[in-house]
N, CA, C and O atoms as a GROMACS GRO file, in nm:
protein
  456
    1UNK      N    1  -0.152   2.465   4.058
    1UNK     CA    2  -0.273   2.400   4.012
    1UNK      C    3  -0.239   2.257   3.969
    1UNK      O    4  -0.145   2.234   3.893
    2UNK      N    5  -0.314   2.167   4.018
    2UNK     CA    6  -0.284   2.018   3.993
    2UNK      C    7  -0.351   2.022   3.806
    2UNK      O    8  -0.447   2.077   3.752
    3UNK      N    9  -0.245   1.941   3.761
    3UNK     CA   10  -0.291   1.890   3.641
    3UNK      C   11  -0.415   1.762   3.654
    3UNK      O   12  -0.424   1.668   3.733
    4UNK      N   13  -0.513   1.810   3.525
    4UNK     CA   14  -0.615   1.686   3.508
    4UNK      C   15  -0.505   1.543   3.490
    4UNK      O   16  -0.391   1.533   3.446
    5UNK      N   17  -0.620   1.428   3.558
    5UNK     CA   18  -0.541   1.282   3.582
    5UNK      C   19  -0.665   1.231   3.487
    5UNK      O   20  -0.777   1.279   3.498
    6UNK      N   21  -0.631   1.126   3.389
    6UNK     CA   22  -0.715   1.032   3.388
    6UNK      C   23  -0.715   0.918   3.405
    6UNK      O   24  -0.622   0.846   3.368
    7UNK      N   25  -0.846   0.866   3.480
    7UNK     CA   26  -0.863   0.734   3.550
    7UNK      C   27  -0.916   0.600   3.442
    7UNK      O   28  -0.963   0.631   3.333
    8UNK      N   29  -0.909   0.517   3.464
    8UNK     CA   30  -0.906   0.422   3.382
    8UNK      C   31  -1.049   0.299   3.488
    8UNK      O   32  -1.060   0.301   3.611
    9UNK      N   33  -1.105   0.241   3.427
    9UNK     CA   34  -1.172   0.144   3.450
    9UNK      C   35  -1.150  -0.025   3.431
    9UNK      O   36  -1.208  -0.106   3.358
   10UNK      N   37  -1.065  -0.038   3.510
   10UNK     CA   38  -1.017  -0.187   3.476
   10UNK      C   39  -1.089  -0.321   3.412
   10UNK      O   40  -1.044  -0.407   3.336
   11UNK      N   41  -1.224  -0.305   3.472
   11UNK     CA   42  -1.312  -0.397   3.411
   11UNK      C   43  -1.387  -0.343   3.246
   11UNK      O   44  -1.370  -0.388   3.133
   12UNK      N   45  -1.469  -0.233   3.293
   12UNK     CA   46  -1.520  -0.190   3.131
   12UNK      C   47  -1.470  -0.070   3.071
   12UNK      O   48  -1.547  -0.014   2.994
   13UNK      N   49  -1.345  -0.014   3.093
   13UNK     CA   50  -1.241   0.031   3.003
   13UNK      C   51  -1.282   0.165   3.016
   13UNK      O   52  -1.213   0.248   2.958
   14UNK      N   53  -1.405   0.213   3.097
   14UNK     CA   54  -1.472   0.362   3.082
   14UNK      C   55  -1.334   0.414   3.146
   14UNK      O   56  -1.254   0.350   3.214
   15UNK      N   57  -1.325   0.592   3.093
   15UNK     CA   58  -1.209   0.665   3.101
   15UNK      C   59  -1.326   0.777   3.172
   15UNK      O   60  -1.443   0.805   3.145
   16UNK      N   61  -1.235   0.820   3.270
   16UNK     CA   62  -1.289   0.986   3.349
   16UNK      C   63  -1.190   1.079   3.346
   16UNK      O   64  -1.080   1.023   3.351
   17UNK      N   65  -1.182   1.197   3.338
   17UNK     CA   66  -1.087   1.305   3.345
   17UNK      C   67  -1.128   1.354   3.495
   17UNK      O   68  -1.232   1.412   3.527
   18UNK      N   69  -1.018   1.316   3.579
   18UNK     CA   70  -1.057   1.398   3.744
   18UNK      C   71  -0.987   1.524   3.749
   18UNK      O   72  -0.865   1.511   3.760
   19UNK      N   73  -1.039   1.662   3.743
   19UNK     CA   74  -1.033   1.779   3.762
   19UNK      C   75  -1.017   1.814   3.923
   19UNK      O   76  -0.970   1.927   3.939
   20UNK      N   77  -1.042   1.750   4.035
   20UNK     CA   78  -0.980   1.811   4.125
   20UNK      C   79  -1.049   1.617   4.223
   20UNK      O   80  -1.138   1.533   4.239
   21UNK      N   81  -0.915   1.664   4.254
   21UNK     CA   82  -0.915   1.507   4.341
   21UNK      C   83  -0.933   1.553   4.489
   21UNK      O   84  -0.861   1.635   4.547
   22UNK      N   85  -1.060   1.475   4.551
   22UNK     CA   86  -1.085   1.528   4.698
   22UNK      C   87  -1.080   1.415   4.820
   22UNK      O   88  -1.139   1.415   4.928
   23UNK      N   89  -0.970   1.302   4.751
   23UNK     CA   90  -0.955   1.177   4.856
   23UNK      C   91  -1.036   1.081   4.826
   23UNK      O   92  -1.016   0.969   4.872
   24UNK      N   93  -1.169   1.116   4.719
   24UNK     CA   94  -1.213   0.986   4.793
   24UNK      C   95  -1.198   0.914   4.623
   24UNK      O   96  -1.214   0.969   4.514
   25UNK      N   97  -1.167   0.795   4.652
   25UNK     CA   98  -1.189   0.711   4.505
   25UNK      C   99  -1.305   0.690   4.416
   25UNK      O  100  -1.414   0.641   4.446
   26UNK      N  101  -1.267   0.732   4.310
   26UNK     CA  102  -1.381   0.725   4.216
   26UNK      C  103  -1.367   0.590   4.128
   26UNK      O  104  -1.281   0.534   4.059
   27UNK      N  105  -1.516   0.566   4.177
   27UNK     CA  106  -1.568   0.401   4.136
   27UNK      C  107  -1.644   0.358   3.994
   27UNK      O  108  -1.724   0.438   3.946
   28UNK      N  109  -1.624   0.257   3.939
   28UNK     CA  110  -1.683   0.217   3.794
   28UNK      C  111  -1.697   0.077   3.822
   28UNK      O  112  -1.606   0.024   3.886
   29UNK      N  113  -1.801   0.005   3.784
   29UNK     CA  114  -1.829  -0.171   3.794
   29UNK      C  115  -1.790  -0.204   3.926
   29UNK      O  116  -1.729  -0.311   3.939
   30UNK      N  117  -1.822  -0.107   4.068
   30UNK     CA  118  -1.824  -0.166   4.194
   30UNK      C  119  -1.665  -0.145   4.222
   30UNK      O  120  -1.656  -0.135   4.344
   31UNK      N  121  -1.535  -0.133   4.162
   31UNK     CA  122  -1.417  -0.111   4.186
   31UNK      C  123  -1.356   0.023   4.157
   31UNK      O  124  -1.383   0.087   4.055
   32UNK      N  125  -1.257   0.071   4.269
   32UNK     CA  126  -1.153   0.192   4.211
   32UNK      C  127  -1.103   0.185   4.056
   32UNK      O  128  -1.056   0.087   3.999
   33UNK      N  129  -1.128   0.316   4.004
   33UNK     CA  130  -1.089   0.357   3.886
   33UNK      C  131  -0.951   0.372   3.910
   33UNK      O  132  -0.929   0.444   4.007
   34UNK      N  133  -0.808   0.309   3.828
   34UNK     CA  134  -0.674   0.336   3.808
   34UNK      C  135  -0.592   0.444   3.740
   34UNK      O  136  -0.645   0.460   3.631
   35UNK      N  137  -0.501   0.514   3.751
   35UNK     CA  138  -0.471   0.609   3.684
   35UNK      C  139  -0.462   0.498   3.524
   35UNK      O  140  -0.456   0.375   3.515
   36UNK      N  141  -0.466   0.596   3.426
   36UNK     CA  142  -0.409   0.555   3.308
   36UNK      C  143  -0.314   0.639   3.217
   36UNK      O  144  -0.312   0.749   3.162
   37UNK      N  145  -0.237   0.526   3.231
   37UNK     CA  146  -0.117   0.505   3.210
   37UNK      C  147  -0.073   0.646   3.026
   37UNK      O  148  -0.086   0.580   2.923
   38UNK      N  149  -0.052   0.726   3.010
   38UNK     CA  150  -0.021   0.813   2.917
   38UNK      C  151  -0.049   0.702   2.791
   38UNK      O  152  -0.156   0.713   2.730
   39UNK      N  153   0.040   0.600   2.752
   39UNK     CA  154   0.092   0.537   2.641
   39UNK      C  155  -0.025   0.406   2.632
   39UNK      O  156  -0.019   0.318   2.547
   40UNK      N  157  -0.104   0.413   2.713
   40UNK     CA  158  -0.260   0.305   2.745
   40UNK      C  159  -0.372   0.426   2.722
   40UNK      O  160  -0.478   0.431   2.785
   41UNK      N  161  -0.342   0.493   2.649
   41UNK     CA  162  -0.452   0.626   2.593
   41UNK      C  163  -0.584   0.589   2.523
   41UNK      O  164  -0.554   0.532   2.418
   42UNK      N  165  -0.693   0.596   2.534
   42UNK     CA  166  -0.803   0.536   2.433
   42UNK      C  167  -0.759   0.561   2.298
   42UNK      O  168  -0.806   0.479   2.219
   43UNK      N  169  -0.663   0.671   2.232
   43UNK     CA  170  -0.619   0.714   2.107
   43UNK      C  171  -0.499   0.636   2.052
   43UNK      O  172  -0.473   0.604   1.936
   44UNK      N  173  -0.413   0.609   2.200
   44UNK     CA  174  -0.289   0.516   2.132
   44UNK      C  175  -0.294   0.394   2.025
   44UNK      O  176  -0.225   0.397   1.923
   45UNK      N  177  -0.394   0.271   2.062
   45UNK     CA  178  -0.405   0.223   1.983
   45UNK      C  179  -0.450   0.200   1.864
   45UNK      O  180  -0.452   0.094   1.802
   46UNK      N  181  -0.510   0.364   1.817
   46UNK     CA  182  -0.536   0.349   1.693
   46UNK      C  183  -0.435   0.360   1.612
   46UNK      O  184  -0.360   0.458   1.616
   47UNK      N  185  -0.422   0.280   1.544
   47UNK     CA  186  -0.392   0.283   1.364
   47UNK      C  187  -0.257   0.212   1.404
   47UNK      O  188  -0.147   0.239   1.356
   48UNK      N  189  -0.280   0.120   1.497
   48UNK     CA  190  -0.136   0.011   1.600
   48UNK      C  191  -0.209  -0.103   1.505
   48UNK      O  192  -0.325  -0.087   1.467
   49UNK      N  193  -0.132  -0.216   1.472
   49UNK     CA  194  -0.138  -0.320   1.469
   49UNK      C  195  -0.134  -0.432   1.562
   49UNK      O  196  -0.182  -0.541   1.531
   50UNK      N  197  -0.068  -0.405   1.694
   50UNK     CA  198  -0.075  -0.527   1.819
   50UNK      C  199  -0.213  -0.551   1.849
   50UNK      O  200  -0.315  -0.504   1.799
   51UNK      N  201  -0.189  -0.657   1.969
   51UNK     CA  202  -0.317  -0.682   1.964
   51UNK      C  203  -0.350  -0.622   2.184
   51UNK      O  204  -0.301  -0.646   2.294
   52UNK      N  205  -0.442  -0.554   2.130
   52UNK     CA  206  -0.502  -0.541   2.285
   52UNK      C  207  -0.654  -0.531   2.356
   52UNK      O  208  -0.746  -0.481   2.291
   53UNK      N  209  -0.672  -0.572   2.471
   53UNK     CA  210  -0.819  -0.594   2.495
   53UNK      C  211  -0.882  -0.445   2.454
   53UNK      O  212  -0.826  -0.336   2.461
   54UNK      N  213  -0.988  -0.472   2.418
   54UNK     CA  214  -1.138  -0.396   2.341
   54UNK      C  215  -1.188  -0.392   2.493
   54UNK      O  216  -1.168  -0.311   2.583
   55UNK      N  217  -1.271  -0.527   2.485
   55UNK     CA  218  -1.405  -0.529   2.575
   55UNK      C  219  -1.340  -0.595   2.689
   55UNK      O  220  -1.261  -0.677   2.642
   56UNK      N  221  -1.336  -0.597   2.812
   56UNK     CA  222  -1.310  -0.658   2.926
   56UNK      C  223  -1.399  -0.718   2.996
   56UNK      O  224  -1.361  -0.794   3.084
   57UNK      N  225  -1.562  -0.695   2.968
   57UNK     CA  226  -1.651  -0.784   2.968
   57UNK      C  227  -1.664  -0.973   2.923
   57UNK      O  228  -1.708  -1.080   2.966
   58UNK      N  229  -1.606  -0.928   2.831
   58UNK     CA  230  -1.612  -1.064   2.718
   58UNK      C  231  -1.477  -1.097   2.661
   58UNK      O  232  -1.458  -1.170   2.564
   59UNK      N  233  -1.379  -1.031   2.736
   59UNK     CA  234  -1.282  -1.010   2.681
   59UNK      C  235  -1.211  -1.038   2.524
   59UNK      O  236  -1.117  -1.108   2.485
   60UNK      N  237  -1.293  -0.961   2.470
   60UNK     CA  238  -1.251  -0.995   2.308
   60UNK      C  239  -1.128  -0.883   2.264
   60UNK      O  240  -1.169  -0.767   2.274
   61UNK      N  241  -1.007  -0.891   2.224
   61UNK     CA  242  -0.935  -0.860   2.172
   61UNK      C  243  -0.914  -0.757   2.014
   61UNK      O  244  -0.994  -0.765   1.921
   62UNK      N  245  -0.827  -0.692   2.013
   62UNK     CA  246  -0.844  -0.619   1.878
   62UNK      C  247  -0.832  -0.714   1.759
   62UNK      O  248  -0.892  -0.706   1.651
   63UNK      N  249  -0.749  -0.798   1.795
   63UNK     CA  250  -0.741  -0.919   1.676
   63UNK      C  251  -0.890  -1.003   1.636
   63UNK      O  252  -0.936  -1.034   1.527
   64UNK      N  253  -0.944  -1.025   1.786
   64UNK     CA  254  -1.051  -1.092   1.804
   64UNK      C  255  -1.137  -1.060   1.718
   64UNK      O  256  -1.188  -1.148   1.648
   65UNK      N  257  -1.179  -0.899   1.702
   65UNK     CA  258  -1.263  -0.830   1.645
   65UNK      C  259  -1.244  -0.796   1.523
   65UNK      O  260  -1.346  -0.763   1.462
   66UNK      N  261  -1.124  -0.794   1.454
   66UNK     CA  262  -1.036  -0.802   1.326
   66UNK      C  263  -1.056  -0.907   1.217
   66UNK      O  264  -1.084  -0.886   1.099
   67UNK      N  265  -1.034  -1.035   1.283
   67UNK     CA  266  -1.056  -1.154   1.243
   67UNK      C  267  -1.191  -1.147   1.235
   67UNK      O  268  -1.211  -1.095   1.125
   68UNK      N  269  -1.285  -1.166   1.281
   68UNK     CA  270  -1.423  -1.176   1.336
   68UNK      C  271  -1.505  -1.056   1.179
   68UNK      O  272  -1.600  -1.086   1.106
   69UNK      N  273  -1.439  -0.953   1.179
   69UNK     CA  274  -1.473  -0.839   1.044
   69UNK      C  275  -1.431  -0.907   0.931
   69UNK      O  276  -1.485  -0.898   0.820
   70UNK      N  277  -1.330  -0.980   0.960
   70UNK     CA  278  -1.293  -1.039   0.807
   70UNK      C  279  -1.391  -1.160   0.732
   70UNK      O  280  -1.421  -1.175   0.614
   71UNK      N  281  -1.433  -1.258   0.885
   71UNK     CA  282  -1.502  -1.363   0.853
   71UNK      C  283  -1.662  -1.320   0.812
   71UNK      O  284  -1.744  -1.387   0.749
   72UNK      N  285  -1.678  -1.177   0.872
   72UNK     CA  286  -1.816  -1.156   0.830
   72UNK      C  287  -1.869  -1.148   0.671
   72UNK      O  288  -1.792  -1.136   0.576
   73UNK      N  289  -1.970  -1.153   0.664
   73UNK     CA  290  -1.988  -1.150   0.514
   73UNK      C  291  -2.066  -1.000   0.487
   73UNK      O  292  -2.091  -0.964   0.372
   74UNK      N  293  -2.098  -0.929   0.589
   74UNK     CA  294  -2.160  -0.764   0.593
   74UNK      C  295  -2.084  -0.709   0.571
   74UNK      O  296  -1.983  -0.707   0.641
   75UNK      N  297  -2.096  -0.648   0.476
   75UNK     CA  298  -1.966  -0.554   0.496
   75UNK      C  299  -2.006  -0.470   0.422
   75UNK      O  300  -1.924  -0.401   0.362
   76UNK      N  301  -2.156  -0.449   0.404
   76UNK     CA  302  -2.182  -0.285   0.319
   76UNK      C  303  -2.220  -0.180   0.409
   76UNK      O  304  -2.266  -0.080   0.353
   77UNK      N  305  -2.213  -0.177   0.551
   77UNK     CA  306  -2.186  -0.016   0.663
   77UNK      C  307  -2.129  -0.094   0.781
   77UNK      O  308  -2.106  -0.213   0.799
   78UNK      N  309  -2.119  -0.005   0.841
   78UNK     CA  310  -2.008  -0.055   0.915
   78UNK      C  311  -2.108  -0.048   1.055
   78UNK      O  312  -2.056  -0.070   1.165
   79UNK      N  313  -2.277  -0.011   1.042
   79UNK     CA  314  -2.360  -0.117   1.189
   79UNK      C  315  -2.386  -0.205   1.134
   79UNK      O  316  -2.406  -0.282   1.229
   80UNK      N  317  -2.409  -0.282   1.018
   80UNK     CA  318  -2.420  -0.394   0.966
   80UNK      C  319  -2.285  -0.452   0.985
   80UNK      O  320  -2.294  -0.574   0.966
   81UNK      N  321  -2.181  -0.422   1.010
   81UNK     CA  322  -2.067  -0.533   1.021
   81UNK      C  323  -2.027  -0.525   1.155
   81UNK      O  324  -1.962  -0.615   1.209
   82UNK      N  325  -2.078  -0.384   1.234
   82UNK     CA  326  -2.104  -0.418   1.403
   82UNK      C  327  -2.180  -0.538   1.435
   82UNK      O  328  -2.151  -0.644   1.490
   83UNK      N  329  -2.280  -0.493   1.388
   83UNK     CA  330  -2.364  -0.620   1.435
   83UNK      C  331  -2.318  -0.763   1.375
   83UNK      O  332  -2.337  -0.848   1.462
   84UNK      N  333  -2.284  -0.800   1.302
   84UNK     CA  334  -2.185  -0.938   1.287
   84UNK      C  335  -2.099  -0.962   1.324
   84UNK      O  336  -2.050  -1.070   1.293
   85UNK      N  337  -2.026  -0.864   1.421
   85UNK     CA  338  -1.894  -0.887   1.465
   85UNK      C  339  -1.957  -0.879   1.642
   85UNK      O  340  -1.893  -0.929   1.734
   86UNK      N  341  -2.072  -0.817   1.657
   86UNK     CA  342  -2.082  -0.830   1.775
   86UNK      C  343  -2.157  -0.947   1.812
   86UNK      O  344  -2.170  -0.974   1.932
   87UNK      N  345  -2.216  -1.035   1.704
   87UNK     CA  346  -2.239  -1.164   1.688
   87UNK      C  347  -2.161  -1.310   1.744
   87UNK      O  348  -2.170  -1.411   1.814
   88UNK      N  349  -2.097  -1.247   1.670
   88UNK     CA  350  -1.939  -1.338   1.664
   88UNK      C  351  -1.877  -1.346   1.811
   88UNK      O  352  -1.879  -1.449   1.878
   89UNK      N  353  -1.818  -1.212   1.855
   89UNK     CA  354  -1.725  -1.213   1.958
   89UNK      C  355  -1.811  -1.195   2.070
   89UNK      O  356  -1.778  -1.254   2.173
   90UNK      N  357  -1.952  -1.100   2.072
   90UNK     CA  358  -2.025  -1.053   2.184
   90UNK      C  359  -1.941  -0.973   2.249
   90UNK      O  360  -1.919  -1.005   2.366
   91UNK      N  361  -1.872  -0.851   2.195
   91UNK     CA  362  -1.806  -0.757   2.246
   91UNK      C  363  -1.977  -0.663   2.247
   91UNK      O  364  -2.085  -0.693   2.196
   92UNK      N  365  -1.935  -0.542   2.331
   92UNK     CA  366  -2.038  -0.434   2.352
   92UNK      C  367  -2.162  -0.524   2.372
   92UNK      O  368  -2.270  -0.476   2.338
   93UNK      N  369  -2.160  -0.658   2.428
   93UNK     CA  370  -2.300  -0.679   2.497
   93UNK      C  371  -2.320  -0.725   2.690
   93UNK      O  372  -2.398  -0.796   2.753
   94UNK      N  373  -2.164  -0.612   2.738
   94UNK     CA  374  -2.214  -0.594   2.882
   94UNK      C  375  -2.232  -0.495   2.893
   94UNK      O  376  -2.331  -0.437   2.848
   95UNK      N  377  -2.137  -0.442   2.958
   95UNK     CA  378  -2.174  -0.277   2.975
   95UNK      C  379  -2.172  -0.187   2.922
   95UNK      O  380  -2.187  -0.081   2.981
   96UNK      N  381  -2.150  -0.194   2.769
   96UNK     CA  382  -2.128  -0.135   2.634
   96UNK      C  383  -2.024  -0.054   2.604
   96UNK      O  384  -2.000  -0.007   2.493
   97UNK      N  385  -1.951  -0.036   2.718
   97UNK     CA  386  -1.823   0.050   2.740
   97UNK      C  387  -1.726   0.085   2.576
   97UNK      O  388  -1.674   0.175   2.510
   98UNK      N  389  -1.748  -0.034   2.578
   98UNK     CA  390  -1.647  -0.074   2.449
   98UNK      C  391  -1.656  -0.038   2.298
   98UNK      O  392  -1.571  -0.038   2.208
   99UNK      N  393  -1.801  -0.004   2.300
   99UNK     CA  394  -1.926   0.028   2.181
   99UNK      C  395  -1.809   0.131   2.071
   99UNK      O  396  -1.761   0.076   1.972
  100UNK      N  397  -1.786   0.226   2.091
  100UNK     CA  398  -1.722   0.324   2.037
  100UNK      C  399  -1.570   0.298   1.974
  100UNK      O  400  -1.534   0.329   1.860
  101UNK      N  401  -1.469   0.219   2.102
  101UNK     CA  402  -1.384   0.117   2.044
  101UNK      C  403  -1.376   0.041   1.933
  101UNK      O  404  -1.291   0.032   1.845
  102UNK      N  405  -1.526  -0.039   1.963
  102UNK     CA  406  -1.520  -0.139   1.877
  102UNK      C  407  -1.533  -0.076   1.711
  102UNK      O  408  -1.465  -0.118   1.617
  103UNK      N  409  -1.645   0.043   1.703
  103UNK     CA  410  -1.681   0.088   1.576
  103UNK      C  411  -1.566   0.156   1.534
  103UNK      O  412  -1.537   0.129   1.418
  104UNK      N  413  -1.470   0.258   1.606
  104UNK     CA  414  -1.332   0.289   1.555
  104UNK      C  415  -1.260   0.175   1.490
  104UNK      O  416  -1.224   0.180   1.372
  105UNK      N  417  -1.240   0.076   1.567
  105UNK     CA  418  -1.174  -0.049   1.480
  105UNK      C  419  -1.216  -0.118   1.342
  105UNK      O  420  -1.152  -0.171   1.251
  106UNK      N  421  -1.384  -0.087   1.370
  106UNK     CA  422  -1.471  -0.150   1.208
  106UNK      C  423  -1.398  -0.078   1.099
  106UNK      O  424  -1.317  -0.102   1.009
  107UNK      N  425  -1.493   0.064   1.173
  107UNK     CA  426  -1.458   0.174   1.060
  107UNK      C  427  -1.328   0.203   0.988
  107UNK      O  428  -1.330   0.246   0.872
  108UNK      N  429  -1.176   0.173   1.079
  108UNK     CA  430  -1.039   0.174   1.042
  108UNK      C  431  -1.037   0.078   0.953
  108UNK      O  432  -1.007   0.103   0.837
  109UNK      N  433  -1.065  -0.029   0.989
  109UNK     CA  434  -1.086  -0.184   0.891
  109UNK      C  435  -1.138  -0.157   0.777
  109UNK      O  436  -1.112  -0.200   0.665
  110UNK      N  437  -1.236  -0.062   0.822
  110UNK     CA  438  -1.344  -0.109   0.663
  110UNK      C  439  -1.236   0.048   0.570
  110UNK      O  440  -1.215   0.035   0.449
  111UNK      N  441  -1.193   0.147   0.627
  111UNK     CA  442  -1.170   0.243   0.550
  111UNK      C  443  -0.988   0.203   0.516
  111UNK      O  444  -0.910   0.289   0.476
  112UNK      N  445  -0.958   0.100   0.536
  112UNK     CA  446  -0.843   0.069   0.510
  112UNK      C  447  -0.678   0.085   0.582
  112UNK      O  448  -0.567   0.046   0.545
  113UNK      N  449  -0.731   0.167   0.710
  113UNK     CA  450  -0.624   0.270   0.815
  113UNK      C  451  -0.555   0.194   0.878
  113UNK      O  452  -0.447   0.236   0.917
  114UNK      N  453  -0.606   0.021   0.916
  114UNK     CA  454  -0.550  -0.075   1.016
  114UNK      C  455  -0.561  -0.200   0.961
  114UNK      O  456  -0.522  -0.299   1.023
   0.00000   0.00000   0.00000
């Protein structure tokens, strides 16, 4: 039995789990989805300090979005400091891929984890 692969979305970061691969390439933003890479995990970079792309739309960075939380002045929930940070950088305003990313990073920020 082939083990599940997961594919990666180079442009808006969406992740698929392929359960049985039948040749033909599976597509996201008009391009082949890439394997991804074990240690490039949507989970790895939490609670990391480096800095790596978020949004590939707008390409805003974890720092990007870091900095950007610090300069905000919202900071009593953390969609009130989405929305100032998505102000700022305009992460999660293409294909929203990133939406969930980005609020893991608020929420780590705001709860002290990163």
């Amino acid at each position: 039995m082939n083990k599940d692969k997961l594919l990666v979305c180079e442009h808006c970061g969406n992740i698929v789990r392929m359960v049985y691969d039948s040749g033909v390439p599976v597509m996201c933003c008009g391009e082949a989805m890439v394997p991804l890479k074990e240690e490039t995990a949507e989970e790895a970079p939490r609670g990391k300090h480096e800095n790596y792309m978020v949004c590939n739309c707008n390409q805003v960075s974890y720092l990007d979005i870091v900095d950007a939380l610090h300069a905000g002045k919202d900071m009593d929930s953390v969609l009130s400091a989405f929305e100032s940070v998505k102000d700022t950088t305009r992460c999660s305003t293409g294909c929203g891929g990133c939406y969930d990313k980005v609020m893991t990073i608020i929420s780590d920020v705001m709860m002290g984890h990163a």
